[in-house]
DRENGUGU-199752 format. One record per residue (C-alpha): x, y, z. Coordinates in pm, whole numbers, plus 50000, padded with zeros to 5 digits. Each point is the difference from the previous one (the first is absolute). Layout:
N
XYZ ...
//
This chain:
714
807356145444844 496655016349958 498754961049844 501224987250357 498345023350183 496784994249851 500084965550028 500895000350362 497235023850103 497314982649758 500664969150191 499504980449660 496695010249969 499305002449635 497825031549983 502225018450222 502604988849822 498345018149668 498595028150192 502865015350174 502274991949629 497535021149854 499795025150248 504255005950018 499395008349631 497095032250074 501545008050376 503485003950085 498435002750406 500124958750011 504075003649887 500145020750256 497934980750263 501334967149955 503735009750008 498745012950365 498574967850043 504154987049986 501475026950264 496684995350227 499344970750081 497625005250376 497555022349786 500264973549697 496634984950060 498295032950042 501655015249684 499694970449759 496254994150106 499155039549946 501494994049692 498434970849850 496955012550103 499895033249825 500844978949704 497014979150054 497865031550077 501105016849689 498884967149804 496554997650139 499225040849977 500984993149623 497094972249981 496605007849829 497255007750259 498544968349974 503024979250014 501565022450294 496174989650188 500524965449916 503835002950114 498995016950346 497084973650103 502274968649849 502445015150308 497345011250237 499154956849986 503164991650144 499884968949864 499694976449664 496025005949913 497384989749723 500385023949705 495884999350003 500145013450399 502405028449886 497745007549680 497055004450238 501985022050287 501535019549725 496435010949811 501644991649694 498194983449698 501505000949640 503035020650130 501584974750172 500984977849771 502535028049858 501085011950331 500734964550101 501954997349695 502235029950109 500774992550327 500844963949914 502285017949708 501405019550218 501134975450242 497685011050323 498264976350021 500114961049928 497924968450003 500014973150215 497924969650024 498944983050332 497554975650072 499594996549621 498425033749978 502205029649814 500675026850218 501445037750040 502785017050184 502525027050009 503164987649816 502115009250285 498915004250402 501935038449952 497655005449734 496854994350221 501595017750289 500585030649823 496545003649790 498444996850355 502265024350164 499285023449802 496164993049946 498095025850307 497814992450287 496805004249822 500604982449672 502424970350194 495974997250176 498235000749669 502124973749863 499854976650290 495645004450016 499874994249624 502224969250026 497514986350290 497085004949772 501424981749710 501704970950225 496374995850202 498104995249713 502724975249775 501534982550257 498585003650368 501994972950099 503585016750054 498955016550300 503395008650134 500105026649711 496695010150038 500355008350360 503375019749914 498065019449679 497205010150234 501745004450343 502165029849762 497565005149865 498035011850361 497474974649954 500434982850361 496464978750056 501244981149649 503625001450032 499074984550388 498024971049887 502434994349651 502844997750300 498104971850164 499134980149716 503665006549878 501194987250386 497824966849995 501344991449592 504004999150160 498214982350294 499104975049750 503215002749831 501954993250303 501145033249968 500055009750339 502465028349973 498365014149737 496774995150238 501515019350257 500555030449816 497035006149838 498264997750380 502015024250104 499485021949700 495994993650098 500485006950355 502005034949866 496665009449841 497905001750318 497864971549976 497725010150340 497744970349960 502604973049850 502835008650219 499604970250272 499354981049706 503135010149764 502394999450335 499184961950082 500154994049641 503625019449994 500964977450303 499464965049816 501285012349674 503575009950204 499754968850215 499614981949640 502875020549905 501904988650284 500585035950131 499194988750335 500535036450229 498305023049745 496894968649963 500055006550427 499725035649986 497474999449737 497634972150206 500535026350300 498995031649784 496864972649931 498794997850360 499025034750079 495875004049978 499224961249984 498644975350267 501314979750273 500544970549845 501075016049616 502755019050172 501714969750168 499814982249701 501985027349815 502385004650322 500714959949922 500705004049697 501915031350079 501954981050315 500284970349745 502045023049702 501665016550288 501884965050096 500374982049727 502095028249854 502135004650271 498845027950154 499104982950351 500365029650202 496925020849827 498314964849948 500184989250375 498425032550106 497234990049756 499564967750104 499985006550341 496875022249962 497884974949782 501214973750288 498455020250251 496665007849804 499474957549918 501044994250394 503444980949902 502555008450170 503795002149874 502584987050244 502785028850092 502084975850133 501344965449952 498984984350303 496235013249927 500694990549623 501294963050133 497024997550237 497445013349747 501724969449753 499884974550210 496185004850077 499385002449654 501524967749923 498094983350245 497435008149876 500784983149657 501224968450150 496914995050196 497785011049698 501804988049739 499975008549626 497034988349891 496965025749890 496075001649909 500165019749688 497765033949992 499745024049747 500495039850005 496585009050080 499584974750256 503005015250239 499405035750172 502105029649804 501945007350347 501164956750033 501155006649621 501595031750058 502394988550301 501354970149761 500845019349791 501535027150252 502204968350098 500874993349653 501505036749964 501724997250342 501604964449930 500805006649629 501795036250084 501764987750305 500684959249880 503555010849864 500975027350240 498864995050358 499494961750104 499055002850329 496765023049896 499544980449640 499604966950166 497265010650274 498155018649700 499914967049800 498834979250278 497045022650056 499795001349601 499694963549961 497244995950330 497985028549822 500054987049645 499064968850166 497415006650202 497945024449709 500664968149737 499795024449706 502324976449736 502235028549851 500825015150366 501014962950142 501974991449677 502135031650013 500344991550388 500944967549933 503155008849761 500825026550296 500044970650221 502234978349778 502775029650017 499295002050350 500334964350025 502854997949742 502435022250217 501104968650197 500994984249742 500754961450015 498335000350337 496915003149882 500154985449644 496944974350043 497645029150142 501155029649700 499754971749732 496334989450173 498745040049993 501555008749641 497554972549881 497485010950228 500185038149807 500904984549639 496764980250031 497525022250121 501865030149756 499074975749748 496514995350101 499235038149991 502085006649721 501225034150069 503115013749847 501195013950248 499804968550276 501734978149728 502745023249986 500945001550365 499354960549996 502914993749803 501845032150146 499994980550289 500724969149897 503435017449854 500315017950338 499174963550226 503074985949693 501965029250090 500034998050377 501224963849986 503155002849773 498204989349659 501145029349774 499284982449676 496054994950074 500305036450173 501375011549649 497024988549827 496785000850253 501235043050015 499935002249619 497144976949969 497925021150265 501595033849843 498264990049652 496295003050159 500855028850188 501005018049666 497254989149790 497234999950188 499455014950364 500765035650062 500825020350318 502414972550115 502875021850055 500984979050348 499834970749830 502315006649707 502695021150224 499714963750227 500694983549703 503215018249859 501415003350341 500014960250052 500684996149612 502965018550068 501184985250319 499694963849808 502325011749673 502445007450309 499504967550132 500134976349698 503365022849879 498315016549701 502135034950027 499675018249654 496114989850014 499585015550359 501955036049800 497425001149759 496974990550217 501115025150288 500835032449702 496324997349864 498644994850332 501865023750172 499015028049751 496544995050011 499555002150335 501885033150029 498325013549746 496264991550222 501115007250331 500234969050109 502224999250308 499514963850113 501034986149647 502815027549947 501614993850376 499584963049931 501794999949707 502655017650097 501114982350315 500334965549819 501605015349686 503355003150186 501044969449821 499715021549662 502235019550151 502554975450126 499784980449664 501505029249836 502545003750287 498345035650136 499574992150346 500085034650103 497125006949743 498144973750191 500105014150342 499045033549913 496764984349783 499074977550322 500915028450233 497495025749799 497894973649969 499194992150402 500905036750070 496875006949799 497184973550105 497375015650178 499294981850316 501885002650368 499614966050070 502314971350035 498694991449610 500734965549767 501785027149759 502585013150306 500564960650027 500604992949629 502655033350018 501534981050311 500444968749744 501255020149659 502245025050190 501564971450174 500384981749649 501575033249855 502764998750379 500744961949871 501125014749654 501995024250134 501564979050209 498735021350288 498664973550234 500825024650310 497615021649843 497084973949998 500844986950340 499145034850166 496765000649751 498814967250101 500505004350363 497895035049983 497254985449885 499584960450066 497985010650316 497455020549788 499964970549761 499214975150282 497035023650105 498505004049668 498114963349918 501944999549696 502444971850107 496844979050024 500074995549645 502204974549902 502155013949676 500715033350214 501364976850328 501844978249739 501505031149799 500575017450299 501494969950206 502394997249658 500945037750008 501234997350341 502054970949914 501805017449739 500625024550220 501994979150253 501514980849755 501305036249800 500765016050353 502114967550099 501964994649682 500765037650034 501894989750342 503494986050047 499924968850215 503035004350215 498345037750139 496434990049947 499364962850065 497585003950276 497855025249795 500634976249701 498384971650183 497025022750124 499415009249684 500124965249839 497854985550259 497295027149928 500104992849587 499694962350098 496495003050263 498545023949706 500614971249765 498514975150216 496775023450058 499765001749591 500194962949970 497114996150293 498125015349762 500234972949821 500035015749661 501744988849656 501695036949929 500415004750346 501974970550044 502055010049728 500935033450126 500454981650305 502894976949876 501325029549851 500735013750337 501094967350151 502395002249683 501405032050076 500464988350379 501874974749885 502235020649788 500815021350254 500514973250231 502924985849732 497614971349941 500265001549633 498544961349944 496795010150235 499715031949794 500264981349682 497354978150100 497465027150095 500265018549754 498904970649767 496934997150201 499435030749946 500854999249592 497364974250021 497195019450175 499965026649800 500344976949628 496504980750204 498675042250088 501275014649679 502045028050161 502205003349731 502075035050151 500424980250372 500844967649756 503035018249823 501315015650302 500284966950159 501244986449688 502635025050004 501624992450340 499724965649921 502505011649700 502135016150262 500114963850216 501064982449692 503494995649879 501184998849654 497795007649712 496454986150065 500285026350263 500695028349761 497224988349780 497885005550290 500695034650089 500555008049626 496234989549974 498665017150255 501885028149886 498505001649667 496304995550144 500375028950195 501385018849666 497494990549826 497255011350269 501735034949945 502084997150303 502985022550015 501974984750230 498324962650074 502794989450235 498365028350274 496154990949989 501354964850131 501985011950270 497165021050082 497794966150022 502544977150129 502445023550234 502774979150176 503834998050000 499954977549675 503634992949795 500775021849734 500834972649799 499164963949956 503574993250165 500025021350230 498654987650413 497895023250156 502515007650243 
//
């Protein structure tokens, strides 16, 4: 019906509603036009809007001269604005009260109040788009100079519309500087995005002597923004026409960006040419990288920690600049390339040291509790010793920014040693000051949600870890940033598996490493080895991982990153379940030699984890001795680990590796305590939004367990 029609193509919109009722009643065209509308529906958007739009043109030619002025400058404002500003802009006095009046009437226009001021706009955004499409060149111009005038002199403070008015306008000097001053109010709003625009709609109007300054400017506000590759470019663009020392400043920062956003390939060239220029040179390979380390750390241990205090002005501008050149090095290559990110620090640390200017040392310090961190329970006394060391003098200086990456690395040191719970709540804890009051910390918060993540994995917390890694995930696509966005999708494969979608999972880990940037043997290609071997265990595929682990164990031995203790213990683990998978896979009377190979590999892996000497470690050891047992037909000796291991993880709070083992437990135990048991687990699982429960703790505790609680393994 004609009443359908209208509504549809009025989209509800009261005054089109009225408009094109009361134009079906004087044109028969609109009959005509909408019942076109039905039978064509690819040139429906191009129809309906010329349509509505001669409706609204029709209205407005109708208007009164003075109300059809006020009408076309209302539009030409884009936006709600003081009646007073549109009075002025107008040139109306005593008029425009009446014509006012009729466009209000008439539905073109309506009131709105923000910031407790009344306010002006076009009833409807088709409205405004069709009074200035059909408004010319020359009076579109007039509009937008007399709007400047009136907005300079009432309210000089909105200077993103000012510089808008008068760049239409064609008044560039003002619209330049209104740009700026609009640019440093979202800097002071935190709204770097918003920041970043309006410098590049300054550097569009040929600033000649501003540009160095609006480019750097353009770099922080992206960097702010966490747009790391476009804040690099920009930094770059920065450097042409400037001194020596200006340029490698802005190459730092450009190298810096470059890194921390993934992008190691453009951000390696970088650094290796601000390297050169402050004589430090970056080892190419890792027995210059391991040499360059250990003379480093010599160094230190001869030196110690300890530090004579300076301030800025006291230390040369070229001592300064190649701390922080190590800064950018370690921070961009810390969690990507170990064998380079560990040299870096140790030369960070000796530099900070040796200058003694308190912000430098306390931001090498918390780098040298992660450093120190990464072994774990081996080093517990010395981490604990230089997290207080860096809490107390982060204290003393009181900068934002050093508090925050104190207690980041307190959660990190809690982290490293199996303490999820205290992990949990140092990340969130250091997260807060972050937030509210430091800015350009971009590495520090993608640090953060990385390890946040990995400990919601850890203590079991599934449908947290889904809505953590959506938001996350989408942010960082939407800025660019590769290192968060590859990051996130590697560990998400147990998203994936929780909704039974394996296959999903390997292509968004696949993509994922297929896409990082860098050639090298990277901490990201050994994280894919780890989730792509969890997504084999699902499917029951432990062939699969076999061949996957054997391809690239050597690279992982050559890489430094089995020096840190979770990533020998994880690894040491993952290998386990793959014998243990591969063995229960074999039949014993055409396989027992392999069996027993196989079996005796799982069991030195488990005693290597429990050297280690580590709570969760020992857990997932007994866990293996379990499932050696099991396969072994040892169903007592199973029994029995696997209640060592149900009590590790109740002392470590790892609440997913706790109902796995508390489900084959269930399947030891006859009768119906040990249905309860798997009927538990079971329901946790559910309840974490896991399809199919039973799978994710085969995947974590593969073997050739009963079916049944009365049925033997064999």
């Amino acid at each position: 019906t004609l009443a359908q029609m209208i509504a549809q193509e009025s989209q509800g919109t009261p005054l089109l509603i009225d408009e094109l009722a009361r134009y079906s009643r004087t044109d028969d065209r609109l009959i005509k036009n909408l019942e076109q509308l039905t039978n064509i529906d690819s040139s429906r958007y191009d129809i309906s809007y010329s349509l509505i739009s001669e409706v609204i043109q029709r209205r407005v030619i109708q208007l009164a001269p003075d109300a059809r002025l006020l009408m076309e400058v209302i539009a030409t404002a884009g936006q709600p604005i003081e009646r007073s500003i549109i009075k002025k802009a107008a040139g109306l006095e005593n008029e425009e009260q009446s014509a006012f009046s009729a466009l209000r009437v008439g539905r073109l226009i309506r009131v709105v109040t923000t910031g407790g001021a009344e306010k002006v706009v076009c009833y409807h955004d088709g409205i405004q788009k069709t009074v200035i499409s059909r408004l010319g060149t020359k009076k579109l111009i007039e509009h937008h100079r007399h709007l400047a005038a009136a907005l300079e002199e009432t309210n000089p403070d909105d200077a993103k519309s000012l510089a808008t008015h008068f760049r239409i306008a064609g008044d560039i000097s003002k619209a330049l500087d209104y740009t700026m001053i609009a640019a440093e109010q979202a800097i002071k709003a935190l709204a770097f995005d918003n920041a970043a625009c309006l410098y590049k709609i300054a550097l569009e109007l040929n600033p000649e002597e501003k540009q160095h300054e609006i480019e750097v400017k353009l770099g922080d506000a992206l960097a702010n923004a966490g747009r790391g590759e476009e804040a690099g470019c920009a930094y770059l663009a920065a450097v042409k026409g400037v001194d020596a020392t200006k340029a490698i400043e802005l190459q730092r920062r450009a190298a810096e960006q470059f890194l921390i956003n993934g992008y190691m390939e453009e951000g390696l060239a970088v650094l290796r040419e601000v390297l050169g220029k402050v004589k430090i040179k970056l080892p190419e390979t890792t027995k210059a990288a391991l040499i360059s380390f250990l003379f480093q750390r010599l160094q230190i241990w001869f030196r110690g920690l300890g530090f004579r205090q300076r301030q800025v002005s006291e230390i040369p501008s070229d001592e300064l600049l190649r701390i922080d050149v190590c800064w950018s090095a370690t921070v961009g290559l810390a969690y990507v390339n170990s064998k380079r990110a560990i040299d870096f620090q140790a030369r960070h640390l000796l530099l900070a040291l040796n200058a003694g200017e308190p912000y430098r040392v306390a931001r090498a310090l918390a780098l040298e509790a992660a450093y120190s961190a990464k072994d774990g329970g081996r080093k517990r006394e010395r981490t604990a010793a230089i997290c207080y060391q860096a809490m107390v003098l982060a204290k003393q200086i009181n900068h934002p920014h050093t508090n925050a990456l104190a207690i980041l690395e307190l959660g990190f040191s809690a982290y490293m040693e199996g303490n999820w719970t205290r992990a949990y709540e140092e990340f969130n804890r250091g997260e807060l000051i972050l937030r509210e009051q430091c800015t350009n910390v971009t590495w520090e918060l993608d640090t953060k949600h990385y390890f946040y993540m990995r400990t919601l994995l850890f203590l079991g917390r599934i449908t947290e870890l889904l809505e953590q890694r959506s938001k996350l995930l989408k942010e960082a696509q939407e800025r660019g940033d590769l290192f968060v966005t590859t990051n996130l999708r590697i560990w998400s494969h147990m998203i994936f598996l929780a909704s039974d979608n394996p296959e999903g999972a390997k292509k968004d880990v696949s993509e994922a490493i297929a896409g990082w940037s860098s050639k090298s043997f990277d901490l990201q290609h050994y994280w894919g080895l780890y989730t792509l071997s969890e997504i084999d265990f699902y499917c029951n595929d432990f062939e699969g991982a076999w061949h996957r682990l054997e391809e690239t164990w050597p690279k992982l031995n050559n890489s430094f990153f089995l020096l840190t203790q979770i990533i020998a213990i994880e690894s040491l683990h993952l290998r386990a379940r793959t014998c243990l998978g591969l063995a229960a896979k074999l039949q014993p009377t055409q396989h027992q030699e392999e069996i027993t190979r196989l079996l005796s590999m799982a069991e030195r892996d488990a005693k290597k984890i429990e050297q280690e000497k580590m709570p969760w470690g020992n857990a997932l050891a007994s866990l293996i001795r379990a499932g050696i047992a099991i396969a072994r037909n040892q169903i007592e000796i199973a029994n029995k680990w696997l209640i060592e291991a149900e009590v590790g993880f109740e002392n470590t709070k790892m609440e997913l590796y706790l109902m796995a083992t508390r489900y084959r437990r269930g399947q030891l135990t006859k009768g119906e305590q040990g249905q309860i048991m798997l009927q538990a687990s079971k329901d946790w699982g559910l309840a974490q939004k896991m399809k199919e429960p039973e799978k994710i703790f085969n995947m974590l505790i593969p073997s050739k367990w009963p079916i049944n609680p009365t049925e033997k393994a064999f």
